[in-house]
C-alpha positions in Angstrom: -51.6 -21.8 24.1 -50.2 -22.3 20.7 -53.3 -20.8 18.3 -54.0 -20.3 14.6 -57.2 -19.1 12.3 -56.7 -21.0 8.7 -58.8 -19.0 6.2 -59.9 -21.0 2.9 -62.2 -23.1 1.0 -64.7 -22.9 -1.7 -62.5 -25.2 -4.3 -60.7 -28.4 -2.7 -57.6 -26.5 -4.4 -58.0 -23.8 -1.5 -59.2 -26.0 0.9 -57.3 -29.4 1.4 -53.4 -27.8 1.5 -55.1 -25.7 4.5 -56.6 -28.6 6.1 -53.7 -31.1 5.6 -51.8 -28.4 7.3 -54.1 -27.7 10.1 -53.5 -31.9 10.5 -50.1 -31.3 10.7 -50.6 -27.5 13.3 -52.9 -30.1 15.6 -50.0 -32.9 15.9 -47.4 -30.2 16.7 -49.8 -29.0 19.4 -51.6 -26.0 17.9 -55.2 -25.1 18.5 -56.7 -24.3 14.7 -59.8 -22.7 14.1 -60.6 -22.9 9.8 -62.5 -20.3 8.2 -64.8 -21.1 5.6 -67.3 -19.4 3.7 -70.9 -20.0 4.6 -72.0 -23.3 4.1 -69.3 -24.2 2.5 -69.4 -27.6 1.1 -65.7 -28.0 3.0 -67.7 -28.0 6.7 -68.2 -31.9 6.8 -64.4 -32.6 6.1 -63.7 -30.2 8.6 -66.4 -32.2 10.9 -64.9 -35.3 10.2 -61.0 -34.1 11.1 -62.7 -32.5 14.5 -61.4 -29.0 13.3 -63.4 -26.0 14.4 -64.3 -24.0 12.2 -66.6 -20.4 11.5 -68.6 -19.8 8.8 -67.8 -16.2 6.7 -70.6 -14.5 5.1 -68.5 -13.6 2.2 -68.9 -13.1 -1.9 -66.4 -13.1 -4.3 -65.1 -9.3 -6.0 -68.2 -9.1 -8.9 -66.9 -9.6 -12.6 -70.0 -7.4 -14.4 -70.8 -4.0 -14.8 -74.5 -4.2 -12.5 -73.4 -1.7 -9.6 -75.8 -3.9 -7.3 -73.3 -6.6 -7.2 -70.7 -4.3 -5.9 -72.6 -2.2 -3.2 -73.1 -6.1 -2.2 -69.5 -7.2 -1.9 -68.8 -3.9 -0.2 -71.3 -4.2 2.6 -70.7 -8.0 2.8 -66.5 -7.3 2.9 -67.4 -4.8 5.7 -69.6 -7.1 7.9 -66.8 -9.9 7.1 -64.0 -7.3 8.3 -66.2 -6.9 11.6 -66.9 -10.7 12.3 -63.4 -11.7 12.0 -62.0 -8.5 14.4 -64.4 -10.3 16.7 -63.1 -14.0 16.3 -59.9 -12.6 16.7 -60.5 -11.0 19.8 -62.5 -14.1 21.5 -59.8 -16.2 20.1 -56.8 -14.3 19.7 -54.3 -16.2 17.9 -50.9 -15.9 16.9 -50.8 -16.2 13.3 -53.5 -16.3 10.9 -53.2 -17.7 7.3 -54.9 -17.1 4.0 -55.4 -20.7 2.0 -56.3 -18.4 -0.9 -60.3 -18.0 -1.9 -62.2 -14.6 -1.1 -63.3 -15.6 2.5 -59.2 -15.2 3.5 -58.7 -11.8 2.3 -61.8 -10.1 5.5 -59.7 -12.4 7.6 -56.2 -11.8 7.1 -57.0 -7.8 6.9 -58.8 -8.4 10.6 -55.2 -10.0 11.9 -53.3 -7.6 10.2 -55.8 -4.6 12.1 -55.6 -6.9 15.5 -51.5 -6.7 14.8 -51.3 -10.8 14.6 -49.1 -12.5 12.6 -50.0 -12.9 8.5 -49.5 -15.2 6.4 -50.2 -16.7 3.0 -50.2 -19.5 1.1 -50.4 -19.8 -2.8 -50.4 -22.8 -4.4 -50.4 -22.2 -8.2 -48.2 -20.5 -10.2 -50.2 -17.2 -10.4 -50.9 -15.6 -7.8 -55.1 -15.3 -7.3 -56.9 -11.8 -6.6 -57.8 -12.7 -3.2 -54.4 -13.7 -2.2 -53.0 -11.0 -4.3 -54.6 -8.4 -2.0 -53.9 -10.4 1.1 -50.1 -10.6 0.0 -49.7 -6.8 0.4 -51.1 -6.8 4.8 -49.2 -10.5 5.2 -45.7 -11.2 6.9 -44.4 -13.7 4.8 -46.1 -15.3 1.9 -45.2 -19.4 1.0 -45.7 -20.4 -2.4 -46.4 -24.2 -3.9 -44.8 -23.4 -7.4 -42.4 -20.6 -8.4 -45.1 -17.4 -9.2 -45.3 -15.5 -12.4 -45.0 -12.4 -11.7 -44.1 -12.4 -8.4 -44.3 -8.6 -6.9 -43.8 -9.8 -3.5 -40.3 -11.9 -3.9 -38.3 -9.8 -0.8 -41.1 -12.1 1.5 -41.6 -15.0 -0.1 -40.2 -18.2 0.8 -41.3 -21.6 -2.0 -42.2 -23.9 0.6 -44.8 -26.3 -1.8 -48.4 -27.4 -0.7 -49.2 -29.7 2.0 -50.6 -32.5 1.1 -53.6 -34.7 2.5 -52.4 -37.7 4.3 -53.0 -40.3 2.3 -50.9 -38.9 -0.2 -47.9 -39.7 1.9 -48.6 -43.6 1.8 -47.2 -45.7 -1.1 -47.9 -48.7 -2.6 -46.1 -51.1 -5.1 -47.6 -50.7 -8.8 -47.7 -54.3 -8.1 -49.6 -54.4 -4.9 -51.9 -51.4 -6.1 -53.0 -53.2 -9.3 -53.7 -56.6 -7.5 -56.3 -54.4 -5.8 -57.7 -53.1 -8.3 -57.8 -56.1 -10.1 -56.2 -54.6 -13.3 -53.0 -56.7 -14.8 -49.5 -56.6 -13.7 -47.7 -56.6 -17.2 -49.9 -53.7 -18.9 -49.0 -50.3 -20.0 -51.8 -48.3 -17.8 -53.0 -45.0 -18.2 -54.9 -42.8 -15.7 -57.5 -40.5 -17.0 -59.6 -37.9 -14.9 -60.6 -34.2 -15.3 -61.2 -33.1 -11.6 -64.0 -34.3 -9.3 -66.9 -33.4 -11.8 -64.6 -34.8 -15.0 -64.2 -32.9 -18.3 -66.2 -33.9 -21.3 -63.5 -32.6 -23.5 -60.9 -35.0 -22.1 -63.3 -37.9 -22.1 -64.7 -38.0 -25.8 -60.7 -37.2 -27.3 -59.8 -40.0 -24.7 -62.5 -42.5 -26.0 -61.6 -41.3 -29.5 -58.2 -42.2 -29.8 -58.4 -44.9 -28.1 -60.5 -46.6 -31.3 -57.5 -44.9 -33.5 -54.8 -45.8 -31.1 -51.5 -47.2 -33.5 -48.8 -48.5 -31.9 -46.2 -51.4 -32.2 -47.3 -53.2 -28.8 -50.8 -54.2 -27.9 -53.1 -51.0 -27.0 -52.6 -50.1 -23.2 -55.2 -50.6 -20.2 -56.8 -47.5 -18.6 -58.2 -46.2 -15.8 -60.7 -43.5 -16.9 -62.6 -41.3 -14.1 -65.3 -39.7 -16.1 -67.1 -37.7 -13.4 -70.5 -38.6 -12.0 -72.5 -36.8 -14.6 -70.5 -38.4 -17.5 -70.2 -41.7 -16.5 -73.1 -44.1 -18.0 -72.6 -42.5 -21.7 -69.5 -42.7 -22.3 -69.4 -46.2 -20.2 -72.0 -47.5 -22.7 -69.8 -46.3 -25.3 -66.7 -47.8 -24.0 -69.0 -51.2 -23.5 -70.1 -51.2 -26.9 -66.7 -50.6 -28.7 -65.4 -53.7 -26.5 -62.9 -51.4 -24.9 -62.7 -52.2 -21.2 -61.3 -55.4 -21.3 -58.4 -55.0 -18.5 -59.5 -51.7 -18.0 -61.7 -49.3 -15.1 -64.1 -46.6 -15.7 -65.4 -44.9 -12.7 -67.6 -42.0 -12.3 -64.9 -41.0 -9.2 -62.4 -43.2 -6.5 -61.9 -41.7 -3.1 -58.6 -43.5 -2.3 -56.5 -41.9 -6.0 -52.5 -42.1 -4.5 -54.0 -46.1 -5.1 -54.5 -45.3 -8.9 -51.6 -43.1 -9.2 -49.4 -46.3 -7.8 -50.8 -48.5 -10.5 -50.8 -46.4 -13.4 -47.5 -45.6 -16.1 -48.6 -42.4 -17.2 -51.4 -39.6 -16.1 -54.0 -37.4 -18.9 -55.5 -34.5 -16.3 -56.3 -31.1 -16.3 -53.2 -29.0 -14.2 -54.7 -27.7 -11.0 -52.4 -27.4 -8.0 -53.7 -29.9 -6.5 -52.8 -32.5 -9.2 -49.1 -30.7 -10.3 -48.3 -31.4 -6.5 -49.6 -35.0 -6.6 -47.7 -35.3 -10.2 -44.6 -34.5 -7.9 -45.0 -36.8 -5.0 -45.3 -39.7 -7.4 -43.4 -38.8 -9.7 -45.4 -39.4 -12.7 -45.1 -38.6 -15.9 -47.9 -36.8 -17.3 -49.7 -35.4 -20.0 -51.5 -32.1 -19.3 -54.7 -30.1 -20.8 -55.0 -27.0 -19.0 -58.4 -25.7 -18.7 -59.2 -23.0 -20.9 -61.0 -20.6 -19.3 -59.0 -20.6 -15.5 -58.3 -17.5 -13.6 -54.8 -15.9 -15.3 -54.6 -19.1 -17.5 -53.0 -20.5 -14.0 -53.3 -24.3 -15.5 -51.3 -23.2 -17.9 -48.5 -21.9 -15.8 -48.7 -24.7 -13.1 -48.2 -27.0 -16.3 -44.5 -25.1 -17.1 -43.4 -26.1 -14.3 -43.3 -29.7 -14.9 -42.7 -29.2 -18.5 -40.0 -27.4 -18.4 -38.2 -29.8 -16.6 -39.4 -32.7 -18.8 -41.7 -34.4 -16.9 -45.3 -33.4 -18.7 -46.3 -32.6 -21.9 -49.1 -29.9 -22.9 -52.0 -30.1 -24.9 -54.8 -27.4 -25.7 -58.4 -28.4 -25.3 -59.2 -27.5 -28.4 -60.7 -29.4 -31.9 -56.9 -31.1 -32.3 -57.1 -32.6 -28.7 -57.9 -36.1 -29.3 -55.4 -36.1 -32.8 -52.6 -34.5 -30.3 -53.7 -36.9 -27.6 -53.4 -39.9 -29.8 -50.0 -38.7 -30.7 -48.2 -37.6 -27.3 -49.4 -41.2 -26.6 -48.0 -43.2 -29.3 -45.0 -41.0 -29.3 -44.4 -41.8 -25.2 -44.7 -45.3 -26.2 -43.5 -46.1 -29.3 -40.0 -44.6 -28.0 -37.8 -44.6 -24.5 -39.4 -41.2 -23.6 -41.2 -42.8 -20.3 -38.6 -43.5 -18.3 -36.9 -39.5 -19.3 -39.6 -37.8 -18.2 -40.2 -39.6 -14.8 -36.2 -39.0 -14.1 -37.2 -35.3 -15.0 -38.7 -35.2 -11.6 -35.5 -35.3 -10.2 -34.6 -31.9 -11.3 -37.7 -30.1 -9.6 -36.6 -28.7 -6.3 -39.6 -27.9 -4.8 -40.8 -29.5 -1.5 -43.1 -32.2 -1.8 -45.1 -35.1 0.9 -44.9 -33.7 4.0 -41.8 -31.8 3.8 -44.0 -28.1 3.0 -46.4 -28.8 6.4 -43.0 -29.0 8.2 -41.3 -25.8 6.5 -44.6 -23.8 6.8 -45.1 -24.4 10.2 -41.5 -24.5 11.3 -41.8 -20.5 9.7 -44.8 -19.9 11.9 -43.2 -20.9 14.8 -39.9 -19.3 14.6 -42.0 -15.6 14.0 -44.2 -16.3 16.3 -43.2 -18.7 19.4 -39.2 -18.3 19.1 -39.3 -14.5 19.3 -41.4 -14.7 22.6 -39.0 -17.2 24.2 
């Protein structure tokens, strides 16, 4: 029996690349087991997929000075370590991977004990402490984007993130818009600042649309302010008669919809979006959030920008003057079409083409060498 323990979760940065590629494992014929933390938020999606899954009673490596916190992470790290030499046993896979988050670093040091197959999976473009320390008991380690700093280059193969499964659908921009009832003819942006939204980008957003100068008529929009943001800045946008043509959502489930309909993307840079960015080919304007671990928004940003396919903003006071500018800027000249052909010149895997490599890896160490 073809068996595999994915270790992730906590963010949906960690989590959905490990279970679109547990998806992928199942229809290859691989029995998965997914490690979360416990009670992680991630359980019910694993529920819903009909993934098993175990729960890890793990913390994250304290950031203060109390030595409380770390006699805590050491005995919880040591009663992780123990719990997953046990489902390793009772399970006993052939390869386990780290999704990244601090529940996959007790797990992957338990294969590498057990003498399984390890393996990693980063998807930004710095390399995060849990994965970090994974990196140095794992066999091979498959990155999303190119890594800064990469100490582990003589086992690293860039294989990109897996993505969810409705990301691999596509629709016309003309068929997407006639669903969401926005018009066919209009320059449409698409606004959104993660799950919860980003105050920052919504209030520069809002502001330049009321400055907005351009030649044409001002574009349409489709602005996902997060559910705690959502009736302000709607009243707001009501009262300035600006949603004529136009969505605001606190959150839409079904986004490869809104990235078919819309011309040109405002977000922050996670992995998750620089990969989605990529599929569709997008271009994109980028605000990195400030305070991420190693400035990685910053980094995953490069990588499109350097090829020409995003530009990057600060948050800071100058966002919504910058904002206004990148915009009228994109629009007042022929840079659109540039920077979506700029996506041409990216060669990193992208759809379903890294579930294939990553597991096509997997199965060469692991099933190949028994045959």
């Amino acid at each position: 029996m073809k068996r595999i323990l994915i270790a992730g979760g906590g963010t949906g940065g960690h989590f959905y690349p490990g279970l679109s590629l547990a998806t992928y494992l199942k229809k290859r014929g691989w029995q998965v087991v997914f490690a979360v933390k416990k009670n992680d938020i991630c359980l019910q999606s694993l529920s819903q997929a009909e993934i098993p899954s175990v729960e890890i009673d793990m913390v994250s490596f304290p950031r203060g000075l109390n030595p409380f916190s770390y006699l805590k992470f050491i005995f919880k790290l040591l009663k992780s370590i123990s719990y997953c030499l046990r489902i390793i046993k009772d399970f006993s896979p052939l390869a386990t991977i780290g999704m990244g988050s601090y529940v996959a670093f007790p797990v992957i040091l338990a294969a590498k004990i057990k003498k399984k197959k390890t393996y990693v999976h980063e998807s930004n473009a710095v390399m995060g402490l849990s994965n970090h320390l994974s990196a140095f008991f794992s066999d091979k380690i498959f990155l999303g984007l190119p890594v800064r700093e990469n100490n582990f280059s003589h086992k690293t193969l860039l294989t990109g993130t897996p993505l969810r499964e409705s990301f691999l659908r596509e629709e016309t921009k003309e068929e997407a818009r006639k669903k969401l009832n926005l018009p066919l003819d209009s320059f449409i942006i698409l606004v959104f600042g993660g799950s919860q939204g980003a105050v920052n980008i919504n209030e520069a957003f809002y502001k330049l649309l009321l400055e907005l100068d351009l030649e044409k008529k001002k574009p349409s929009f489709i602005h996902l302010a997060g559910k705690n943001n959502y009736e302000s800045l709607k009243e707001k946008y009501e009262k300035a008669q600006l949603l004529k043509d136009s969505l605001i959502l606190p959150y839409f489930e079904d986004m490869p919809l809104l990235y078919c309909a819309s011309d040109l993307i405002i977000s922050r840079s996670g992995s998750g979006t620089i990969c989605e960015l990529m599929r569709y080919k997008k271009p994109a304007i980028l605000i990195p959030l400030k305070n991420a671990a190693g400035d990685h928004q910053t980094f995953n940003a490069l990588e499109l920008s350097r090829h020409g396919g995003a530009l990057i903003l600060k948050d800071d006071e100058h966002l919504s003057r910058n904002l206004r500018k990148s915009i009228e800027s994109i629009l007042n000249g022929d840079n659109l079409s540039a920077m979506k052909k700029a996506y041409e010149r990216i060669e990193i895997p992208i759809g379903e083409k890294p579930a294939v490599v990553i597991t096509e890896e997997i199965e060469k160490d692991t099933i190949s060498k028994k045959l």
